[in-house]
C-alpha positions in Angstrom: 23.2 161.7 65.4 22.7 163.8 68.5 19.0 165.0 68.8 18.4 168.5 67.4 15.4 169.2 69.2 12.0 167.9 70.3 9.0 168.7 68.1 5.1 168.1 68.8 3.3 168.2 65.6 -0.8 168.6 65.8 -2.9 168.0 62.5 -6.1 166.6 61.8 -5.2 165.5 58.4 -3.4 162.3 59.9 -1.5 162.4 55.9 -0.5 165.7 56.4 0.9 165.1 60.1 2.4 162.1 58.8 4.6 163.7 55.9 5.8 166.5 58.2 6.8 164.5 60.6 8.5 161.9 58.3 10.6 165.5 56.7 11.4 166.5 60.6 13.0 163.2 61.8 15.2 163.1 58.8 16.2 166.3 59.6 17.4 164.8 63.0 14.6 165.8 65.0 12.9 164.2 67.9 9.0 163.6 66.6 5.7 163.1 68.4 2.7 163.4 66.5 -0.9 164.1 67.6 -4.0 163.9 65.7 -6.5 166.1 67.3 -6.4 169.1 69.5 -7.3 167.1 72.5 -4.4 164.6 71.7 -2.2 167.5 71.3 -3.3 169.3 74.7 -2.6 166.2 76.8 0.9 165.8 74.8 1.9 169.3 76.3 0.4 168.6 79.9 2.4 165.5 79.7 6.0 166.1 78.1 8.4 169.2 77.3 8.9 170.2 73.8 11.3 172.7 72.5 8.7 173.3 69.4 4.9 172.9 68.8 4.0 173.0 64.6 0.2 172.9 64.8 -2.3 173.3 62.5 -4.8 176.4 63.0 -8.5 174.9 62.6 -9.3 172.0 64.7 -12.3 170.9 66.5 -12.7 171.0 69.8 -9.5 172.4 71.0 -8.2 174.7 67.8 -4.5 175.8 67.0 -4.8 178.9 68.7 -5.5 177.4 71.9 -2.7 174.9 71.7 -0.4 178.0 71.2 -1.5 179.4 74.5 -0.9 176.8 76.2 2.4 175.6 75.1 3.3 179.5 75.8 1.5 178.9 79.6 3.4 175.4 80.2 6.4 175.7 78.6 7.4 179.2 78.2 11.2 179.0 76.7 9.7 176.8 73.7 8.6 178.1 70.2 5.2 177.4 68.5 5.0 177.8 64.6 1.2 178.0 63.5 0.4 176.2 59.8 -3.2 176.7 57.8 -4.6 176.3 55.0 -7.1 179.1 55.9 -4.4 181.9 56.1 -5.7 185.8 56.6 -3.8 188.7 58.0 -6.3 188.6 60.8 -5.2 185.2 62.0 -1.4 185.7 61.2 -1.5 189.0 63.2 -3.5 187.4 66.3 -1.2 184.0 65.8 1.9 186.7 66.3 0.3 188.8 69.3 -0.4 185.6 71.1 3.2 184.5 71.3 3.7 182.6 67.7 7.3 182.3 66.3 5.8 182.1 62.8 3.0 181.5 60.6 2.8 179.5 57.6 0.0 179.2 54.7 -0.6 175.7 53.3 0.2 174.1 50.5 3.8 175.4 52.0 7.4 174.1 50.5 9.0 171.9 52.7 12.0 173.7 52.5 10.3 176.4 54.2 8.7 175.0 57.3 12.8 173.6 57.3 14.6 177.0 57.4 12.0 178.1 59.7 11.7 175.3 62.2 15.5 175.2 61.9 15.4 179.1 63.0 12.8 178.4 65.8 15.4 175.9 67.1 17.9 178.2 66.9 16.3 180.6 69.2 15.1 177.8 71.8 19.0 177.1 72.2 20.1 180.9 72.1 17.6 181.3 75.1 18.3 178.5 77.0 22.2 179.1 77.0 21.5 182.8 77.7 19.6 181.3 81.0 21.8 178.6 82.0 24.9 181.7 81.4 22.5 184.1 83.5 22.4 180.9 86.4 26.2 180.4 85.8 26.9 183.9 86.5 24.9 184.3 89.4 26.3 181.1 91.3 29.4 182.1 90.7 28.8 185.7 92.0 31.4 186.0 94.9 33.3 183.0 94.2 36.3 182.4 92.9 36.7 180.7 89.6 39.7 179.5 88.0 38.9 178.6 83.9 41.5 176.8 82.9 42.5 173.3 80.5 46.2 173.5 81.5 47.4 171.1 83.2 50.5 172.9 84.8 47.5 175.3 86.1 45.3 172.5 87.2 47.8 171.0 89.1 48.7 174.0 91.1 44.8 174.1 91.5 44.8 170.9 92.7 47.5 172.2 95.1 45.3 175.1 96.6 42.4 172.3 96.9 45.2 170.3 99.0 46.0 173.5 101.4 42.8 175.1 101.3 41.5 173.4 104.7 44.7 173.7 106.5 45.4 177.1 107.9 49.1 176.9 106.3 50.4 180.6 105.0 50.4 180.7 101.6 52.6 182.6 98.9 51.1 183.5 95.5 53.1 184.2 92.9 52.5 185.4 89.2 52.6 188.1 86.5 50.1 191.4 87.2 46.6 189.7 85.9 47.5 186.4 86.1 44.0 185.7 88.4 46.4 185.6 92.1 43.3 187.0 93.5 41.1 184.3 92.1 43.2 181.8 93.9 43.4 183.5 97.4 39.5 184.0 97.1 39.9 180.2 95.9 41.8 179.0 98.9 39.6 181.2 101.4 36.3 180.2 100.2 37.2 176.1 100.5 38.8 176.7 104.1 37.4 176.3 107.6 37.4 180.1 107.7 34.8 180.2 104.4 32.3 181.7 106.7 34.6 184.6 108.2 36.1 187.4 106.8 38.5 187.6 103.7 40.4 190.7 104.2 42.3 192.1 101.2 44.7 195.0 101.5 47.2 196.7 98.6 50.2 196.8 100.3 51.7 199.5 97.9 48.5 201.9 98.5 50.1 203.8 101.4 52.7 205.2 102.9 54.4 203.7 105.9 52.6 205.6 108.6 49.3 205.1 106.9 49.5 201.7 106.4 50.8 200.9 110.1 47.7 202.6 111.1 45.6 200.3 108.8 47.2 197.2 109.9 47.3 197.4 113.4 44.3 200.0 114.2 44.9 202.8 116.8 43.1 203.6 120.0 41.6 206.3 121.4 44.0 209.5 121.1 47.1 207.7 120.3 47.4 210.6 118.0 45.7 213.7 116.8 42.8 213.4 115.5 41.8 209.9 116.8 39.0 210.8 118.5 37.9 207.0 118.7 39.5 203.7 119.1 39.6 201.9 115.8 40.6 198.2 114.7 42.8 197.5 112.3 42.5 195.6 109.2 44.5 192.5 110.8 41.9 192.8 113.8 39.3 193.1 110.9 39.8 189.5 109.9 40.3 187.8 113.0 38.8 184.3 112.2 38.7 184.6 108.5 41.9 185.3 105.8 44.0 188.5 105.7 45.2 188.7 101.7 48.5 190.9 101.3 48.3 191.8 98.0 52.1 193.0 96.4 53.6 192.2 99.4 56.9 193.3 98.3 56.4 197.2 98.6 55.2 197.1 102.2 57.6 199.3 104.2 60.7 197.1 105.1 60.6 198.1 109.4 56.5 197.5 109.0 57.2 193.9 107.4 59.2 193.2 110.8 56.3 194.6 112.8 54.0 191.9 110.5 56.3 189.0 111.3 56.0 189.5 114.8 52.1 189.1 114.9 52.5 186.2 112.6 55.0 184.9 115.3 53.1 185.4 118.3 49.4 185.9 117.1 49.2 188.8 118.7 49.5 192.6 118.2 49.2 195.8 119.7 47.0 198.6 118.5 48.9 201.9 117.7 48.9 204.4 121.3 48.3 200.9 123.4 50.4 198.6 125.3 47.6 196.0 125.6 48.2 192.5 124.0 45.1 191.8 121.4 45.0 187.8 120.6 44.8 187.4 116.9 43.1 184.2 115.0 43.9 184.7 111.2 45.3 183.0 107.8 48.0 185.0 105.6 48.2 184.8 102.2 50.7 186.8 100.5 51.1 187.4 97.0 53.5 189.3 94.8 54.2 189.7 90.7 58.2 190.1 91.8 60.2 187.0 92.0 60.6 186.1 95.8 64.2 185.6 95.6 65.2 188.3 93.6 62.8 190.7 95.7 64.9 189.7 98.8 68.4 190.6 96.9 66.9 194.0 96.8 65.7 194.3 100.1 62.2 194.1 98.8 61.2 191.4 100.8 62.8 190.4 104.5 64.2 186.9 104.4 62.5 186.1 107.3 58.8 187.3 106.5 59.2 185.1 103.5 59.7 182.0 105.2 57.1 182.4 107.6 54.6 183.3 104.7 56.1 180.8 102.0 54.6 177.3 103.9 52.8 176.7 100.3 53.9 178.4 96.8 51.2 178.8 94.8 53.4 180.4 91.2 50.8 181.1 88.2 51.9 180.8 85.1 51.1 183.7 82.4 48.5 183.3 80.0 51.3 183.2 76.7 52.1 179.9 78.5 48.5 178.8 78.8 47.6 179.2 75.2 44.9 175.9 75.2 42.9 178.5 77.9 42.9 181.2 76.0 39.8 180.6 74.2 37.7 179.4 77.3 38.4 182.2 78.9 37.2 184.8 76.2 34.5 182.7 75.5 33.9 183.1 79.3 34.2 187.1 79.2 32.3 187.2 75.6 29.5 185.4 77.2 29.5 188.0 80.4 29.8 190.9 78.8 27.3 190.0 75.9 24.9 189.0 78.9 25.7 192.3 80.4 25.4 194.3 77.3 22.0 192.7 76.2 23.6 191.3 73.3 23.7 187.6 71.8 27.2 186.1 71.5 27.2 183.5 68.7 31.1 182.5 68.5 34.6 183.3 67.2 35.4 183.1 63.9 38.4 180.6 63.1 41.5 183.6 62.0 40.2 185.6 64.9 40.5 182.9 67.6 44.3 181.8 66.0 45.4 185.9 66.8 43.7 185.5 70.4 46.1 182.3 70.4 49.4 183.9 69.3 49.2 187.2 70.7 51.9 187.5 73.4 49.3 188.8 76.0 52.0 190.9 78.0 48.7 192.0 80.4 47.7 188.3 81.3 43.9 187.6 82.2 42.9 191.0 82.5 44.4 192.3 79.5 42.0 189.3 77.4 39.0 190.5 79.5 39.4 194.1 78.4 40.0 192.9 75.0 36.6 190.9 74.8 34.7 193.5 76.5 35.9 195.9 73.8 34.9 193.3 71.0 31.5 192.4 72.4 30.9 196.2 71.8 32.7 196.8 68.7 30.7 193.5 67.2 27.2 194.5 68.6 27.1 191.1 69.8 27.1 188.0 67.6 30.3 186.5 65.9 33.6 188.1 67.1 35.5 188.8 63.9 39.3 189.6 63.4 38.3 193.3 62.6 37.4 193.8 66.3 40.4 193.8 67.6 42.5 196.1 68.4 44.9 197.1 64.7 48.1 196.9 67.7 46.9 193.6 68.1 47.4 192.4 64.7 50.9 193.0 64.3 52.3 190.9 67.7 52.0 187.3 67.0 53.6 184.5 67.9 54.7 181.8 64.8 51.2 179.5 64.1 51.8 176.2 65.4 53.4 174.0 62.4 50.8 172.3 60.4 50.9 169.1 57.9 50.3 170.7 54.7 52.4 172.9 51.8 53.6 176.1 53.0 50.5 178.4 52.4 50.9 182.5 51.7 47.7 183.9 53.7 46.6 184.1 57.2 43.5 183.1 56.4 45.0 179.6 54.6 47.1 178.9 57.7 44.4 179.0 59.9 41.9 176.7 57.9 45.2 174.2 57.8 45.6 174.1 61.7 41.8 174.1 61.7 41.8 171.1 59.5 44.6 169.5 61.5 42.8 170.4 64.5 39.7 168.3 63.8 41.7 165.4 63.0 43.3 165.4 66.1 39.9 165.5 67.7 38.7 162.6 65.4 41.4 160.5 65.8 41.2 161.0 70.0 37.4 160.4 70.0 37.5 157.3 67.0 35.9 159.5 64.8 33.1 159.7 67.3 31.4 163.0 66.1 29.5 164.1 69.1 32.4 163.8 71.2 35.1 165.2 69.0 32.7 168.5 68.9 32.3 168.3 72.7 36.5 168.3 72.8 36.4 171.1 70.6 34.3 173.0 72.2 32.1 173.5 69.3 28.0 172.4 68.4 28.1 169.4 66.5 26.4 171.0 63.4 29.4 173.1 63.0 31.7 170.4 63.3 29.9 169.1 60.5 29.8 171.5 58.6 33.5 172.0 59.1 33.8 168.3 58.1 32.2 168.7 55.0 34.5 171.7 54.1 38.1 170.5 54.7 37.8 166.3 54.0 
């Protein structure tokens, strides 16, 4: 059984320390017990524990000054103070001091369970919420890519392959499909990591404008250019220029582009002098290449001198097995964000995230959890906080090996069900793994166990 958390427990009565500690390891929890104050003290100088149960009168070294410093040298744990002299006095300065509870003896085992068990509970909630804060953080101006496909991993595999050449890349892929994660992907595991990454709307201006913002101008080429300026190609000289919908830039300007990719070189707008350019393209565009150059979308040319690598993301409908992650992913942000606590996803709520047909891709799932992480106050993310639209544009369930059921609710606990089996089975009924595969903490596999076999 995978360990549930490590406990000191600190009692004089050596009996009483002994019976509580017996109750906690078959509860699946890691035990060490200590039979003084002192022994307690050096316990905590010496080891980590996620919770401290510790009686309240000892000599020497009492309760109360165990609980400070468990709260001094291990702050993220939990201490839960038990005596058999309770007063209100003692619970109230136990509680200002930092307790997470306080329990009167004789006590009910089944109390010091549910509230140990809660204790726990909190430890974990705080940790994750740290190691999400650390996640987020390191990954604060990087790209990353969640996926389990493996038609995406291999095409990430791909931009790992072309990342430290300085090959022109072409991205392809449905608006919100993550084609900027990729190029900041590529960029960020190049030679030109260090430089500038560059990225530019191509469909954000007109033809003049953008000529202008490519190229740069000097010094009165036109009125009111009252200084020389660089332009955005200049801007990224030794870094990656990113030509995001690359399909609406003006059709002359696209020759102009090809030219500089040609010669690595270019002219500034009201100049005849030659600039030396040292810069990576990446292109990317949600039209279909081919079909873009039928309609004079795209020149022929431009495209083979930017199509060296195709890099063509699939939409998220066809990545159903990464749908999941990635809310979990977004949940976890925005609940972070938010100052909330996300808990999980119930079971009919995480099938509709499955089936829905997400026609907006990644983005359209990241507004969707941001909108349920407020709806839900944090917590468990229920089938009621998603959008009523939602609800009615679903895909067929997958098929699953029992009688026809009527009920959403019954065709989701059968794929569930069949789920979990196919977890089991993969694993060799190896619990703590099969929950790892699934993505879920083993006491709720369990539980789940105990509910469908």
């Amino acid at each position: 059984m995978k360990n549930k958390g490590r406990i000191l427990i600190v009692d004089d009565e050596e009996v009483a320390a002994s019976n509580l500690s017996h109750v906690m390891e078959k509860e699946g929890y890691t035990v060490t017990t200590a039979f003084s104050g002192i022994d307690g003290l050096i316990l905590l100088q010496q080891q980590s524990f996620d919770l401290l149960l510790t009686d309240l009168r000892m000599e020497k070294i009492d309760g109360m000054a165990l609980l400070q410093a468990s709260r001094g040298l291990h702050p993220d744990s939990e201490v839960i103070v038990i005596t058999g002299y309770a007063t209100t006095s003692n619970a109230v300065e136990a509680m200002k001091q930092g307790a997470f509870h306080y329990i009167a003896k004789p006590f009910h085992f089944d109390e010091v369970r549910r509230v140990v068990a809660e204790a726990l509970e909190k430890v974990r909630l705080r940790r994750e919420n740290k190691l999400l804060r650390q996640e987020i953080a390191s990954y604060r101006g990087k790209a990353r890519f969640i996926t389990q496909d493996a038609v995406t991993m291999r095409l990430l595999d791909l931009a790992r392959q072309v990342a430290p050449t300085d090959c022109n890349v072409m991205v392809t892929g449905e608006s919100g499909t993550g084609k900027e994660l990729i190029v900041d992907y590529i960029h960020q595991h190049s030679g030109r990591g260090k430089g500038p990454l560059i990225a530019v709307n191509c469909g954000a201006f007109n033809s003049e404008l953008f000529a202008n913002e490519l190229f740069g101008h000097e010094r009165e080429a036109f009125t009111g250019a009252s200084t020389a300026r660089k332009g955005l190609i200049e801007a990224a000289n030794g870094g990656t220029l990113f030509l995001d919908e690359i399909t609406e830039m003006d059709f002359n300007l696209q020759a102009k582009l090809l030219r500089v990719l040609q010669e690595r070189t270019l002219e500034r707008l009201g100049s005849n002098r030659t600039i030396a350019i040292d810069v990576r393209v990446i292109a990317a565009t949600n039209r279909h290449p081919r079909l873009a150059i039928s309609e004079q979308k795209l020149r022929e040319d431009l495209f083979y001198r930017l199509n060296v690598f195709t890099i063509e993301l699939p939409p998220l409908r066809e990545r159903s097995e990464d749908v999941i992650p990635l809310a979990r992913f977004f949940l976890e942000k925005y609940a972070l964000e938010f100052g909330y606590v996300f808990t999980g996803i119930e079971a009919d709520c995480a099938a509709c995230l499955i089936n829905y047909a997400w026609s907006g891709n990644v983005r359209e799932l990241e507004n969707m959890m941001e909108r349920a992480i407020v709806l839900s106050g944090g917590k468990v993310i229920a089938i009621k906080h998603l959008p009523k639209e939602m609800l009615g544009e679903r895909h067929t369930l997958p098929a699953v090996s029992v009688a026809e059921v009527g009920t959403l609710t019954s065709q989701v606990e059968a794929l569930e069900k069949n789920i979990i089996e196919q977890a089991l089975l993969k694993t060799g009924d190896n619990k703590a793994k099969a929950a790892q595969l699934l993505e879920i903490s083993e006491r709720s596999l369990w539980y789940k166990i105990k509910k469908y076999f």
